[in-house]
C-alpha positions as CSV (number, residue, x, y, z in Angstrom):
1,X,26.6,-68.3,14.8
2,X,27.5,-69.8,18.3
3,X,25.1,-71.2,20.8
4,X,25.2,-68.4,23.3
5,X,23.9,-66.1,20.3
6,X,20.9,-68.6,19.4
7,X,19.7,-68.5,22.8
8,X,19.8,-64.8,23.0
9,X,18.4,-64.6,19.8
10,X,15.1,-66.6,20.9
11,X,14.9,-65.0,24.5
12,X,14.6,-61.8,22.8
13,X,10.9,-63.5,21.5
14,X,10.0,-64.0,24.7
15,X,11.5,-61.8,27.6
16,X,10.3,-58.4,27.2
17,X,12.7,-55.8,26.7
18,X,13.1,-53.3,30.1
19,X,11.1,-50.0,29.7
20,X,12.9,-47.2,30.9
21,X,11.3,-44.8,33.0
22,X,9.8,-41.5,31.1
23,X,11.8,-38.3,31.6
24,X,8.6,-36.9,32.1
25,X,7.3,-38.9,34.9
26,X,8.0,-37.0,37.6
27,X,8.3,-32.5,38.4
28,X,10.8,-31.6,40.8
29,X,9.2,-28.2,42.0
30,X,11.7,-24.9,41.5
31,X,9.7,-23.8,44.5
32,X,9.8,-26.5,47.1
33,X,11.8,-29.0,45.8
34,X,9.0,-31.7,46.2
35,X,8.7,-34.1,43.0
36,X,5.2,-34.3,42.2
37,X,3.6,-36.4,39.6
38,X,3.4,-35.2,36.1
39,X,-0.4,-36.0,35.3
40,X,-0.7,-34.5,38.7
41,X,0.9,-31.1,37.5
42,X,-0.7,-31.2,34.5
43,X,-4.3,-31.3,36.2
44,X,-3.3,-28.8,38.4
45,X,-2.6,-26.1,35.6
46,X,1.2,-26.8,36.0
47,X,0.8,-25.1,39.8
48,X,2.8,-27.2,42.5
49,X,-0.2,-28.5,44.6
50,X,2.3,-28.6,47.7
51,X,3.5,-24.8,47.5
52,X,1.2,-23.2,45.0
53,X,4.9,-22.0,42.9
54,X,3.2,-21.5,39.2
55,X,5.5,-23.4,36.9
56,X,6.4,-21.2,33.4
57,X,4.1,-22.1,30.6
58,X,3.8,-21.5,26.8
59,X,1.1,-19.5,24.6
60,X,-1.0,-23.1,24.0
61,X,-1.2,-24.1,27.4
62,X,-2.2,-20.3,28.2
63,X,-4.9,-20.5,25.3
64,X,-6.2,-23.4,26.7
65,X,-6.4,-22.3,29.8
66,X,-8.5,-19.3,29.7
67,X,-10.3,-19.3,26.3
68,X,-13.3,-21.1,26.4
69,X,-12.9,-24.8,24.2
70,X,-12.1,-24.7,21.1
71,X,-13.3,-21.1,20.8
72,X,-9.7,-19.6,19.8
73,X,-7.6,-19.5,16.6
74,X,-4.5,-18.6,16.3
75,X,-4.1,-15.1,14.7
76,X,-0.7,-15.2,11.9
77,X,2.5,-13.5,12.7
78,X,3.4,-10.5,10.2
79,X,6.6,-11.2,8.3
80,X,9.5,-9.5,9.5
81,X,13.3,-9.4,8.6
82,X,14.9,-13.1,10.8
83,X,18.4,-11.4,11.0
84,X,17.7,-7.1,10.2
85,X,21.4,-6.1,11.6
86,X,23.9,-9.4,10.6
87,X,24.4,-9.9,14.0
88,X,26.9,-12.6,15.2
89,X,28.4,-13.4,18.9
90,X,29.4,-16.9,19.4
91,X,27.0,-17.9,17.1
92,X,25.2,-16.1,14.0
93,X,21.3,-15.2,15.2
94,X,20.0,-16.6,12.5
95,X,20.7,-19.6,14.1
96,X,19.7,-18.9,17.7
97,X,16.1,-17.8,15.9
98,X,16.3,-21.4,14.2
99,X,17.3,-23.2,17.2
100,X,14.4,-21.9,19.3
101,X,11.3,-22.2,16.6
102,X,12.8,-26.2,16.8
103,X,12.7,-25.9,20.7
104,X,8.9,-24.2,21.0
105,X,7.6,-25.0,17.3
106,X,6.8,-20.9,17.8
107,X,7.4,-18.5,15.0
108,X,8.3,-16.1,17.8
109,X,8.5,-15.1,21.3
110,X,4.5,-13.7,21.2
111,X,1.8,-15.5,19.7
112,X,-1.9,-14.4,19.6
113,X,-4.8,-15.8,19.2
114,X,-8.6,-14.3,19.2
115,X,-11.3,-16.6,21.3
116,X,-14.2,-16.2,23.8
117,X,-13.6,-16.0,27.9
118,X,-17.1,-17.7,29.0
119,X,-18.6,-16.1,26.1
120,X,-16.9,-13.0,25.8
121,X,-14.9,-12.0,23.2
122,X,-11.1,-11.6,23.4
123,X,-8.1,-10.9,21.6
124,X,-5.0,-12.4,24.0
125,X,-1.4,-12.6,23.2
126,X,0.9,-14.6,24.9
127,X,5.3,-14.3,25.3
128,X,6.7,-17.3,25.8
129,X,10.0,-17.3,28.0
130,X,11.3,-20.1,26.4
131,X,11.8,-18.8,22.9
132,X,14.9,-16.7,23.5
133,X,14.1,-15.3,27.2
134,X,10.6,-13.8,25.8
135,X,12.8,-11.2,24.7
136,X,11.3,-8.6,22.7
137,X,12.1,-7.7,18.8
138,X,10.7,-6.9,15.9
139,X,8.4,-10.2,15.9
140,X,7.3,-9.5,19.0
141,X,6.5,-5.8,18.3
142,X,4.8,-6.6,15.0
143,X,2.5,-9.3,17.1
144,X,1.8,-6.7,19.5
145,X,0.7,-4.6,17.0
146,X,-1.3,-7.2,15.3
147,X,-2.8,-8.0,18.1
148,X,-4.5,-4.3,18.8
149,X,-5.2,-4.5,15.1
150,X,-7.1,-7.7,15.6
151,X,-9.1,-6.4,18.8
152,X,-10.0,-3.1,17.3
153,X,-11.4,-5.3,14.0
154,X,-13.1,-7.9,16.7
155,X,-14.1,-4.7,19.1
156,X,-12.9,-6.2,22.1
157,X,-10.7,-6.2,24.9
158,X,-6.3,-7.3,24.5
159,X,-5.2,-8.9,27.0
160,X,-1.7,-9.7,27.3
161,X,0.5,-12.1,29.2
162,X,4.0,-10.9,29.8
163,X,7.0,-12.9,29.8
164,X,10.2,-11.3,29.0
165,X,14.1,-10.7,29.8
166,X,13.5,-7.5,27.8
167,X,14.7,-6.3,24.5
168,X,16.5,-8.6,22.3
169,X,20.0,-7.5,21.9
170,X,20.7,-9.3,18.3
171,X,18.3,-6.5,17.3
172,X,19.8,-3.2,18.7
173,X,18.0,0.0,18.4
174,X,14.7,-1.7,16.5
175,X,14.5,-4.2,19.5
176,X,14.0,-1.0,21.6
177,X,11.8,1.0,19.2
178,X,8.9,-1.5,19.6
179,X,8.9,0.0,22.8
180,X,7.3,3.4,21.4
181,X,5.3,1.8,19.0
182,X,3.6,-0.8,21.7
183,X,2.6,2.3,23.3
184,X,0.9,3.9,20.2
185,X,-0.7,0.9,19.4
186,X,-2.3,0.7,23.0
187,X,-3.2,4.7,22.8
188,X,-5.1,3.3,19.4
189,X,-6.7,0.6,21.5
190,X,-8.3,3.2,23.8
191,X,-9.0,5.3,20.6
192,X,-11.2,2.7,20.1
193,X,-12.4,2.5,23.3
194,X,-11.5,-1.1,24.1
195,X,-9.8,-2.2,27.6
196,X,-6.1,-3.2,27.7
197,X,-5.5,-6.0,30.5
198,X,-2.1,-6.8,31.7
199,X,-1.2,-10.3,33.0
200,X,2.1,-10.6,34.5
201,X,3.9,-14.0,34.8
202,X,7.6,-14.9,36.2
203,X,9.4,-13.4,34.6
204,X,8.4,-10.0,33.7
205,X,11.7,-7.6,33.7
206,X,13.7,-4.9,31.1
207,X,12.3,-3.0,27.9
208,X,8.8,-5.4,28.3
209,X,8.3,-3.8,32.0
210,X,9.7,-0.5,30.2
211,X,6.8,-0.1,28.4
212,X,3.3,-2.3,27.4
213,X,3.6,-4.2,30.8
214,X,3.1,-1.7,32.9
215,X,0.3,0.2,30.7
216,X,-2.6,-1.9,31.5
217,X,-6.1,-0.6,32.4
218,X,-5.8,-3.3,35.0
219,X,-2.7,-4.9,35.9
220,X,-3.1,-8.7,37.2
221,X,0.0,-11.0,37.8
222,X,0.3,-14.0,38.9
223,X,1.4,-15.6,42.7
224,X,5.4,-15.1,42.8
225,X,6.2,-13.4,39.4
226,X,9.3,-11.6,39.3
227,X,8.5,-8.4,37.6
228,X,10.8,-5.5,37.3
229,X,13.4,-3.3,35.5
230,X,17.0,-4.1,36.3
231,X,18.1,-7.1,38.3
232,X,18.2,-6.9,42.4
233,X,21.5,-7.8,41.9
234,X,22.4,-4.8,40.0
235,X,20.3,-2.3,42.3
236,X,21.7,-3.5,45.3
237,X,25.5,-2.4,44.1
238,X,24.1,0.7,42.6
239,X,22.7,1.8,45.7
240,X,24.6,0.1,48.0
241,X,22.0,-1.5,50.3
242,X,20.4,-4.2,51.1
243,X,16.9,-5.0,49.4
244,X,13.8,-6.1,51.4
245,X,12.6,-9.9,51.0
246,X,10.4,-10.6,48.3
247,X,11.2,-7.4,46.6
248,X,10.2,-7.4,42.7
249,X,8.1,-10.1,43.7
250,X,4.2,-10.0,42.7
251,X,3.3,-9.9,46.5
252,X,5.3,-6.8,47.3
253,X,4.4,-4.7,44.0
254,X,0.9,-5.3,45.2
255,X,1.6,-4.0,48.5
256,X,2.9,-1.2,47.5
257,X,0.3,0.0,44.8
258,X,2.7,-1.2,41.5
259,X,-0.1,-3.9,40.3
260,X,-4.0,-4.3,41.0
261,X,-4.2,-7.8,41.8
262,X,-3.1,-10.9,42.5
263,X,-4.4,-14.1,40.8
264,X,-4.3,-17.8,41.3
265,X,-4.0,-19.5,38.0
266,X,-7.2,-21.4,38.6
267,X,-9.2,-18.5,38.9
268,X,-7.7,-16.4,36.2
269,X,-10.0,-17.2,33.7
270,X,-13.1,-15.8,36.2
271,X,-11.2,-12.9,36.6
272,X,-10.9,-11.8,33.4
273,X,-14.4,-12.4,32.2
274,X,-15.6,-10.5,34.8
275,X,-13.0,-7.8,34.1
276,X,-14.2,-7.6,30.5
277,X,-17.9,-7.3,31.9
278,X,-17.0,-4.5,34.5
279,X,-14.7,-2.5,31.2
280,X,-17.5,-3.4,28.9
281,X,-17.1,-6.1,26.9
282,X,-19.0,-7.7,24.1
283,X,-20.7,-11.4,25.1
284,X,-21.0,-14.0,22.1
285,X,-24.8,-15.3,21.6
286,X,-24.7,-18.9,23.0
């Protein structure tokens, strides 16, 4: 061992080692480009503070941020088939469905869970965008599903936040029959009658839009969500013309009659206990 290693050897006792900075220190917004301060974000419900642009979120953020705490539990996905059709592209599905339960720790693109909303019970159900584009299959139809079930059993309201590219395409034609059966499922709901609330989030578009997103007894979104069928892209060269600004936006399907309301994250819990009050919902004894 040479000298020069010795030394280096006993500095490493006594000079601290550099800390590198944490990925996670600092949001650049999609909205403004302004880099705000994680902890900041985070406090702020994951809502810029400098341009209001509501960040994407997953189903336990949601949970936590309109059930009251530690009210909810997570209600199990039904098993279905991981791979019903053998489909490969450039990869084999099967893997894509493994790669993104590593990337969310999510069984699926919708989880629900069953809670209380300042006392009131609910039955919620959340897509999360980053498990394969939200994209709906047969998981996500059999958690819809479940999720009726559940609210029915509890005799309370569903409330669901949408988050979707639309159908999943690995599945074929079963990815677009849980667009039918969504639809039954709500008609049970009523059956029953129990509301169905819609929340819309960025991005809502495709079979999802197609069918349970737009069925709501009351349809909320939230500030900016993109919510549509096709692409503007691909209406624009079908009709050959020029969209307005902010068209699909949350803003303009509001103006013109597509959606009831608007809603700041921050106040979207309020808004939907008072919803369940005004549609005759069931409050939990404190």
């Amino acid at each position: 061992m040479s000298w020069l290693t010795s030394v280096r050897n006993a500095l490493a006792y006594v000079v601290p080692a550099k800390k590198e900075t944490p990925d996670n220190l600092w949001h650049k917004c999609k909205g403004c480009g302004t880099m705000t301060f994680h902890k900041e974000l985070e406090d702020n419900l994951h809502v810029c503070p400098h341009c209001d642009h509501h960040d994407r979120i997953g189903p336990l953020l949601r949970f936590a941020y309109v059930f009251d705490k530690g009210s909810y539990t997570i209600v199990p996905l039904p098993k279905v088939p991981d791979d019903p059709l053998k489909f490969r592209d450039t990869k084999r599905y099967v893997d894509r469905i493994k790669a993104a339960r590593v990337a969310t720790s999510e069984g699926d693109a919708l989880i629900t869970a069953r809670g209380t909303i300042e006392g009131r019970k609910a039955v919620i159900g959340v897509q999360d965008f980053a498990f394969m584009g939200g994209s709906m299959g047969l998981a996500v139809g059999e958690a819809f599903i479940r999720g009726v079930e559940t609210a029915i059993q509890e005799n309370c309201p569903y409330i669901i936040f949408t988050a979707a590219g639309g159908a999943r395409m690995q599945e074929g034609i079963l990815s677009l029959m849980q667009m039918p059966r969504a639809t039954v499922a709500i008609a049970m709901l009523h059956d029953a009658g129990l509301p169905y609330i819609v929340v819309l989030t960025d991005p809502t578009t495709g079979g999802v839009t197609a069918s349970y997103a737009m069925l709501g007894d009351v349809q909320i979104a939230e500030p900016g969500a993109l919510i549509g069928f096709a692409g503007q892209r691909v209406i624009e060269q079908t009709i050959r013309e020029k969209l307005p600004d902010g068209f699909q936006r949350a803003e303009y399907l509001l103006e013109h009659g597509m959606i009831d309301m608007v809603k700041h994250r921050r106040d979207m819990r309020a808004t939907l206990a008072s919803l369940i009050d005004y549609l005759g919902g069931e409050r939990i004894a404190a």
